[in-house]
Biopython code that builds the backbone (N, CA, C, O; Angstrom):
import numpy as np
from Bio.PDB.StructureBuilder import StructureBuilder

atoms = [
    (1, "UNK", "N", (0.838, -1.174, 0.000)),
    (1, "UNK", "CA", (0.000, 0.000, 0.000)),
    (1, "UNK", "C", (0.890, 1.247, 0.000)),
    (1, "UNK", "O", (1.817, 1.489, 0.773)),
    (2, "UNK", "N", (0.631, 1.669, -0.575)),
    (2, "UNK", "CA", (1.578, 3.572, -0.909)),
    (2, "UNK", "C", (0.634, 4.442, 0.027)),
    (2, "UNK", "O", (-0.508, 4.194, 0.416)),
    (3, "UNK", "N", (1.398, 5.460, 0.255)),
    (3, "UNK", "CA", (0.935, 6.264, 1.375)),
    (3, "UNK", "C", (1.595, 7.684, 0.845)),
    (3, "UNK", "O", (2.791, 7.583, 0.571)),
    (4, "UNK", "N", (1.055, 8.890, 0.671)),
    (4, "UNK", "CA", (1.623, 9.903, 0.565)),
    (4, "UNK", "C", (1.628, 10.916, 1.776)),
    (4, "UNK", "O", (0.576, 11.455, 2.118)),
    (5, "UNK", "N", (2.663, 11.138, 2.336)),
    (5, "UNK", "CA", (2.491, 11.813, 3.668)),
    (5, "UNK", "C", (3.215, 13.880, 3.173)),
    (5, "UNK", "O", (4.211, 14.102, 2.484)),
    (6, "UNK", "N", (2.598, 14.607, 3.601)),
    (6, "UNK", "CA", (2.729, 15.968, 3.464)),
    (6, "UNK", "C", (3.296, 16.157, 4.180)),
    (6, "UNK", "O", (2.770, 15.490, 5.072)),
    (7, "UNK", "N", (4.577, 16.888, 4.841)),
    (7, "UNK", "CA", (4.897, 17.588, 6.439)),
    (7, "UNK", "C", (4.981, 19.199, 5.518)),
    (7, "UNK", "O", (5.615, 19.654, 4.566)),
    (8, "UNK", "N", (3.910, 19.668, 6.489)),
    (8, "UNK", "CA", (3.781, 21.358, 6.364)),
    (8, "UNK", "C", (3.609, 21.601, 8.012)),
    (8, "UNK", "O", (3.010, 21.072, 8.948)),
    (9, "UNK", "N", (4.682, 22.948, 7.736)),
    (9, "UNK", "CA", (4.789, 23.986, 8.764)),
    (9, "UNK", "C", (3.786, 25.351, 8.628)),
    (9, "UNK", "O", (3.615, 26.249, 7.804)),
    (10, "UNK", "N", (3.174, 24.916, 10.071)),
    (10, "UNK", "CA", (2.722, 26.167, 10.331)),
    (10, "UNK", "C", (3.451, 27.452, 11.268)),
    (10, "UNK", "O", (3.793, 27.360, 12.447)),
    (11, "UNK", "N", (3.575, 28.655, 10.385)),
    (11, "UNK", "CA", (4.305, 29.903, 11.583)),
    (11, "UNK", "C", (3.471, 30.675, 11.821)),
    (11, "UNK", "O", (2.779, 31.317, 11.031)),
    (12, "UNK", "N", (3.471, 30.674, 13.307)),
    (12, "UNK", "CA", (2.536, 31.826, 13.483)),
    (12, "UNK", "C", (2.992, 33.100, 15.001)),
    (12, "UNK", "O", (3.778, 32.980, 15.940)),
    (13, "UNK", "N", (2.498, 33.693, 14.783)),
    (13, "UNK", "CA", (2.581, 34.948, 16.273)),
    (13, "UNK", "C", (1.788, 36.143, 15.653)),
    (13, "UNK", "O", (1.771, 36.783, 14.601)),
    (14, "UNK", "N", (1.050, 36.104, 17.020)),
    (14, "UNK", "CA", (-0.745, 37.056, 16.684)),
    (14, "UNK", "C", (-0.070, 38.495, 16.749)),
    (14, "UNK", "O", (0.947, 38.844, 17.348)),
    (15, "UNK", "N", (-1.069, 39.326, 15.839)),
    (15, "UNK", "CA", (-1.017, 40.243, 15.918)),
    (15, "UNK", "C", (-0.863, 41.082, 17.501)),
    (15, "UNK", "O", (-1.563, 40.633, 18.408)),
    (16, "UNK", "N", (-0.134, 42.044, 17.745)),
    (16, "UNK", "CA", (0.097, 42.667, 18.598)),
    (16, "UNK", "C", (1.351, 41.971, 19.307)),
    (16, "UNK", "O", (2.117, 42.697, 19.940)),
    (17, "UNK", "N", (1.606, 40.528, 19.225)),
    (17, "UNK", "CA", (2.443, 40.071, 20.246)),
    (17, "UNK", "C", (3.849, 40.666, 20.228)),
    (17, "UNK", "O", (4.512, 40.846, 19.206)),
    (18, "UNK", "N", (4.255, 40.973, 21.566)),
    (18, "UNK", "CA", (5.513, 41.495, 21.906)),
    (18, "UNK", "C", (6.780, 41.057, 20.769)),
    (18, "UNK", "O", (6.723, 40.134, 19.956)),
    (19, "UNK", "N", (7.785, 41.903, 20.962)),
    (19, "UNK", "CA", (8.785, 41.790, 19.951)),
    (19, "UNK", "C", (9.696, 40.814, 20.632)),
    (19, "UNK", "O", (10.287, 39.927, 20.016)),
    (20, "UNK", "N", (9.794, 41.017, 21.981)),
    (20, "UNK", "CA", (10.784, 39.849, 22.562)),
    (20, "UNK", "C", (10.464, 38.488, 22.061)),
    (20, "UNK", "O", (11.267, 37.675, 21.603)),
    (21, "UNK", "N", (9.087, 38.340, 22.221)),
    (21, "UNK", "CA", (8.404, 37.192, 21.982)),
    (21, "UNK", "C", (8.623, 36.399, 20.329)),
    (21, "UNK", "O", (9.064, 35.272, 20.103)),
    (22, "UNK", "N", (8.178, 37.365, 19.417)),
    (22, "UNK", "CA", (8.386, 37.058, 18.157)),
    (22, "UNK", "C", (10.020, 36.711, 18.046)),
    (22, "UNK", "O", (10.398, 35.856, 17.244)),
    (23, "UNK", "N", (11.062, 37.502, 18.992)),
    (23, "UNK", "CA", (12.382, 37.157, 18.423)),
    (23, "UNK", "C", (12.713, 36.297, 19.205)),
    (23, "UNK", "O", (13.829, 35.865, 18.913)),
    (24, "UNK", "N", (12.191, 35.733, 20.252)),
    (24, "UNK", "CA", (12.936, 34.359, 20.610)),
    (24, "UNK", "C", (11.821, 33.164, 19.709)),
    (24, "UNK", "O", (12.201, 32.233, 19.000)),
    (25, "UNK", "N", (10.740, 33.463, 19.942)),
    (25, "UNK", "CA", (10.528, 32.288, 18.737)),
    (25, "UNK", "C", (11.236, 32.224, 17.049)),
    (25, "UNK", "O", (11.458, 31.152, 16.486)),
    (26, "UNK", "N", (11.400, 33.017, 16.682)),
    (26, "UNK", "CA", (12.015, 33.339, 15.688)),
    (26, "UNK", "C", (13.755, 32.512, 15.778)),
    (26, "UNK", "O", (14.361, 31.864, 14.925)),
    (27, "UNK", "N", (14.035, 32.801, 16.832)),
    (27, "UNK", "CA", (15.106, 32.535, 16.935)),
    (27, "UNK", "C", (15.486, 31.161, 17.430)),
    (27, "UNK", "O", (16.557, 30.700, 17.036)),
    (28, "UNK", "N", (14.680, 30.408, 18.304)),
    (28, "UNK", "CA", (14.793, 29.445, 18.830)),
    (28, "UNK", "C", (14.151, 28.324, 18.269)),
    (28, "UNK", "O", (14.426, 27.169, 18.592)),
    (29, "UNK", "N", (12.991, 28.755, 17.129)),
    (29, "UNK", "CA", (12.164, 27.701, 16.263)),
    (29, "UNK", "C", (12.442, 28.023, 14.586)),
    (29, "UNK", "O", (13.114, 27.366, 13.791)),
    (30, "UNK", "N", (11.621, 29.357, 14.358)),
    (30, "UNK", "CA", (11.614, 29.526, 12.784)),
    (30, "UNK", "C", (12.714, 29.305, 11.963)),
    (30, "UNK", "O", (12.649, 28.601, 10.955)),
    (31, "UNK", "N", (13.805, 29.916, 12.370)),
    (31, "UNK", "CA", (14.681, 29.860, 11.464)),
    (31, "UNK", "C", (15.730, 28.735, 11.520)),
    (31, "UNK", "O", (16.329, 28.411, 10.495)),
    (32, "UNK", "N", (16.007, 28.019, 12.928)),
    (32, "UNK", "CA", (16.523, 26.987, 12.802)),
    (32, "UNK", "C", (15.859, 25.661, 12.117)),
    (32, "UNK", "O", (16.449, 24.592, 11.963)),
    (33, "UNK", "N", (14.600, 25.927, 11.762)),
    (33, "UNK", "CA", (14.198, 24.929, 11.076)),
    (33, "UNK", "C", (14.376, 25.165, 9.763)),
    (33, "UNK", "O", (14.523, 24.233, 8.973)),
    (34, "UNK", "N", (14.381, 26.559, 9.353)),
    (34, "UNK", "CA", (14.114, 27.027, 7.778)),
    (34, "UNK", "C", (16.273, 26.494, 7.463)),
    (34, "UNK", "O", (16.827, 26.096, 6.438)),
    (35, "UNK", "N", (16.711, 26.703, 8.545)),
    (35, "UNK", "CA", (18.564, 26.393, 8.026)),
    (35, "UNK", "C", (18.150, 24.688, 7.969)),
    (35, "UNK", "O", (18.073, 24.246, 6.823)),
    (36, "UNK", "N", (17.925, 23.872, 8.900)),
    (36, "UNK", "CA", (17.941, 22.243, 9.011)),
    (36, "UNK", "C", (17.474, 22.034, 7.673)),
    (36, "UNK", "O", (18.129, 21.377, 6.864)),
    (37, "UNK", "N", (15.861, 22.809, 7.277)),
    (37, "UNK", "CA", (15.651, 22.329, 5.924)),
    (37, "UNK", "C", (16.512, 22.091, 4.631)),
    (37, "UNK", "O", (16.614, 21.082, 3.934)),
    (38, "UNK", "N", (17.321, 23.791, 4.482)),
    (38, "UNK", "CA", (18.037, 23.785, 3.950)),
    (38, "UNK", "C", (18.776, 22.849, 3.169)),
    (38, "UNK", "O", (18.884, 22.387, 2.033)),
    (39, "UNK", "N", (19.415, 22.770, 4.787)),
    (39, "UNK", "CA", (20.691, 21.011, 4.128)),
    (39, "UNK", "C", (20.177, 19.696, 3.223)),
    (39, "UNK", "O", (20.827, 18.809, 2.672)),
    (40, "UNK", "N", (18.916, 19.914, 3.292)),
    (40, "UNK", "CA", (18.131, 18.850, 2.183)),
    (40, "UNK", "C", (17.093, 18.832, 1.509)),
    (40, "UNK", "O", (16.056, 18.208, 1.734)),
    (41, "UNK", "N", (17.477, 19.879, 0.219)),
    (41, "UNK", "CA", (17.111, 20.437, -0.918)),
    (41, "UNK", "C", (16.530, 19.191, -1.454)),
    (41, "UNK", "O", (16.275, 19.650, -2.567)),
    (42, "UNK", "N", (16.163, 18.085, -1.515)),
    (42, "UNK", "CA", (15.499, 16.774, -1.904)),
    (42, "UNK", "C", (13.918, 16.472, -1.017)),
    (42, "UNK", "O", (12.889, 15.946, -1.442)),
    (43, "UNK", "N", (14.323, 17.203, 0.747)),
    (43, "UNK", "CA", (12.798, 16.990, 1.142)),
    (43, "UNK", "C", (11.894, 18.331, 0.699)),
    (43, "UNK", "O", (12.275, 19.502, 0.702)),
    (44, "UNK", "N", (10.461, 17.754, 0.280)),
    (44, "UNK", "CA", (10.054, 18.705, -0.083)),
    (44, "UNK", "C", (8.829, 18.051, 1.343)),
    (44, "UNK", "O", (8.496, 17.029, 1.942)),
    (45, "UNK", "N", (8.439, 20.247, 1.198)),
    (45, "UNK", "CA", (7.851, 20.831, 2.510)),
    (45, "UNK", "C", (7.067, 21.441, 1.996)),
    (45, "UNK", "O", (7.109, 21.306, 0.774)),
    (46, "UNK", "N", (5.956, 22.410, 2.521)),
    (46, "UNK", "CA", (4.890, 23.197, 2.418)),
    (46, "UNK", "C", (5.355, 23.965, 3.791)),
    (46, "UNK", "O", (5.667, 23.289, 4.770)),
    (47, "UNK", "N", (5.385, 25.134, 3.827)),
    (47, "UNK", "CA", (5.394, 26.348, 5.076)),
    (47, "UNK", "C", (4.331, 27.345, 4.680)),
    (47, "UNK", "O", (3.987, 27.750, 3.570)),
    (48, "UNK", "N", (3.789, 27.705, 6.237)),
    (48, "UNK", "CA", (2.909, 28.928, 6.066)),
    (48, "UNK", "C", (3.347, 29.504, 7.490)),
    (48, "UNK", "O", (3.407, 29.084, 8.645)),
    (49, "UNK", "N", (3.709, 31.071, 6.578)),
    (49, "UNK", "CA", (4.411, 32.183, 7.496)),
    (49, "UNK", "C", (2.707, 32.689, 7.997)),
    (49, "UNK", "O", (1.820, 32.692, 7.144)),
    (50, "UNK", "N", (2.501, 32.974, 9.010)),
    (50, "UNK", "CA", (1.172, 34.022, 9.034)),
    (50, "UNK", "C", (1.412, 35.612, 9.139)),
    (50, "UNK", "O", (2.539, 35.964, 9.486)),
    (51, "UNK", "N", (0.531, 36.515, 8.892)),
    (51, "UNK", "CA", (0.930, 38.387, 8.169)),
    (51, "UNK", "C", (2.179, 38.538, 9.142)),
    (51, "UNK", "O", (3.350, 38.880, 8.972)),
    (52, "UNK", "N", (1.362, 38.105, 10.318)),
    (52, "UNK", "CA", (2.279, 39.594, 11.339)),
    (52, "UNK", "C", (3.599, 38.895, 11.640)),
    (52, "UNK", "O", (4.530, 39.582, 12.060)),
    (53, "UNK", "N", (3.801, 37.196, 11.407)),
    (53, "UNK", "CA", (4.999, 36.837, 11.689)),
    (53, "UNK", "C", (6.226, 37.517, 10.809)),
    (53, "UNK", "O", (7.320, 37.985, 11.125)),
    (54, "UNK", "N", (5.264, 37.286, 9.085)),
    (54, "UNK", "CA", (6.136, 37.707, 8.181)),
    (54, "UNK", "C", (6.778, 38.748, 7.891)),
    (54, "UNK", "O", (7.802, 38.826, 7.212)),
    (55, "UNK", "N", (5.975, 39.886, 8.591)),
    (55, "UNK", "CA", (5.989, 41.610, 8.572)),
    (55, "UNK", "C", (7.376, 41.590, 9.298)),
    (55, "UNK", "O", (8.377, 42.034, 8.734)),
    (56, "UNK", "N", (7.418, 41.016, 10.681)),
    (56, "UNK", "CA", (8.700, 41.203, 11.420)),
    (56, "UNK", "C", (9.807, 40.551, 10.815)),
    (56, "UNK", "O", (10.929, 41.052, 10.734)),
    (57, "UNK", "N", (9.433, 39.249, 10.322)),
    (57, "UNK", "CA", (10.704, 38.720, 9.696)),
    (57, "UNK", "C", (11.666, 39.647, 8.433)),
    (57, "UNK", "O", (12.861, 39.865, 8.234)),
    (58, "UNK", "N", (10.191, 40.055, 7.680)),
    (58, "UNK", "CA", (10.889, 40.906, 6.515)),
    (58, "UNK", "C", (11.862, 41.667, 7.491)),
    (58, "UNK", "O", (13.063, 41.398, 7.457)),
    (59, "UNK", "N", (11.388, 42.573, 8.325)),
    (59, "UNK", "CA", (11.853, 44.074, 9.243)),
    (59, "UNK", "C", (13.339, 43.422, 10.188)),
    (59, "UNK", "O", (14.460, 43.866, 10.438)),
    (60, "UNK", "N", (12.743, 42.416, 10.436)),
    (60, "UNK", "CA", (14.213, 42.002, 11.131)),
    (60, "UNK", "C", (15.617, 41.021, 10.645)),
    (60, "UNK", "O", (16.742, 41.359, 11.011)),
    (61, "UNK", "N", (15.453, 40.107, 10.010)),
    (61, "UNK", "CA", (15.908, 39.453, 9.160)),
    (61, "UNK", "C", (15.436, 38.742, 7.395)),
    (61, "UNK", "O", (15.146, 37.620, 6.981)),
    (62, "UNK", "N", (15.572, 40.099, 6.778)),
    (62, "UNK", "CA", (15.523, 39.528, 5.501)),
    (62, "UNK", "C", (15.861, 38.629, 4.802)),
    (62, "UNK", "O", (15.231, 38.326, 3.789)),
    (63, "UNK", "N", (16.873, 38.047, 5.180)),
    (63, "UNK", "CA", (17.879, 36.905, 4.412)),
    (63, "UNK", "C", (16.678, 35.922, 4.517)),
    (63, "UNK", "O", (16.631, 35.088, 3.613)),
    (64, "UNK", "N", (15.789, 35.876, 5.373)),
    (64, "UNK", "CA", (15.289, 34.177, 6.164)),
    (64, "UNK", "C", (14.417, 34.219, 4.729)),
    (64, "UNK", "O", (14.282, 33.122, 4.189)),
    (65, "UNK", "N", (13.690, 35.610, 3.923)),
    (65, "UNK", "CA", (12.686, 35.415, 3.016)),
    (65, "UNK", "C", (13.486, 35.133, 1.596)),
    (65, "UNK", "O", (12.920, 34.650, 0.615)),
    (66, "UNK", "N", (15.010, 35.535, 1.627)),
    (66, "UNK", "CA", (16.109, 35.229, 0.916)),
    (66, "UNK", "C", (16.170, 33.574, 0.639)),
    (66, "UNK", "O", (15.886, 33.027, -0.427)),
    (67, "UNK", "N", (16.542, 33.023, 1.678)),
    (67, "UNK", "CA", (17.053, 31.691, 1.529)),
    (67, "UNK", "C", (15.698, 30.726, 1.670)),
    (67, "UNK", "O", (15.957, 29.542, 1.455)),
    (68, "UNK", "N", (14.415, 30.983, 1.964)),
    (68, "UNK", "CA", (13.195, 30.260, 1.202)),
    (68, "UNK", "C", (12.842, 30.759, 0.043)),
    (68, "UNK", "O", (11.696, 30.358, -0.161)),
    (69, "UNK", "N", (13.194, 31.413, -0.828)),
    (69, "UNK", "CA", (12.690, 31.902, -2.030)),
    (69, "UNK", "C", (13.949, 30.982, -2.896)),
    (69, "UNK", "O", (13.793, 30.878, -4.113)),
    (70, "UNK", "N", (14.737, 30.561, -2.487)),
    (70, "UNK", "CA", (15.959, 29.852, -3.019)),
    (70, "UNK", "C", (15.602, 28.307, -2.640)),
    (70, "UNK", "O", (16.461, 27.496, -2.987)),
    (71, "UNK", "N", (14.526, 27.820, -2.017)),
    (71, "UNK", "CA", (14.350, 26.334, -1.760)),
    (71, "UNK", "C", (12.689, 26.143, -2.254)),
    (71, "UNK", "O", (12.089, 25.072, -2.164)),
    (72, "UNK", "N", (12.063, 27.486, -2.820)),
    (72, "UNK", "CA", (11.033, 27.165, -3.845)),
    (72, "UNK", "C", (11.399, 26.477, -5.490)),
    (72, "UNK", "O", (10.483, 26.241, -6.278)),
]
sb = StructureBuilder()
sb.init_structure("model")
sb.init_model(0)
sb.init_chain("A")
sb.init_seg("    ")
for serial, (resi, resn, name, xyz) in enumerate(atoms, 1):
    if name == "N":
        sb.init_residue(resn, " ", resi, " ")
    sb.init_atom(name, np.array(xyz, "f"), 0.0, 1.0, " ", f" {name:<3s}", serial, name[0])
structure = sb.get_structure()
């Protein structure tokens, strides 16, 4: 029997939430997963950034929207 299994990431942090907050998750989840992915350009993934995560990411580290636009 074949089985097709999806792994998609969900990112999220609600509107209004503190900046400390967004940058240790950011720092301690998002992007160490977006580098692990990296190293294996063969698994394919589905990610969903949500607005307000993405707004800060653009504002604080651009590269992160850099180096997923390079593993689309």
């Amino acid at each position: 029997m074949d089985c097709n299994f999806i792994f998609c990431l969900h990112n999220h942090q609600p509107v209004g939430n503190f900046d400390h907050v967004f940058e240790w998750a950011y720092n301690d989840c998002y992007r160490k997963t977006l580098d692990l992915l990296y190293q294996y350009p063969e698994f394919k993934f589905a990610i969903h950034n949500t607005g307000p995560l993405l707004e800060w990411i653009e504002r604080h580290d651009p590269t992160y929207c850099d180096i997923l636009a390079q593993m689309v």
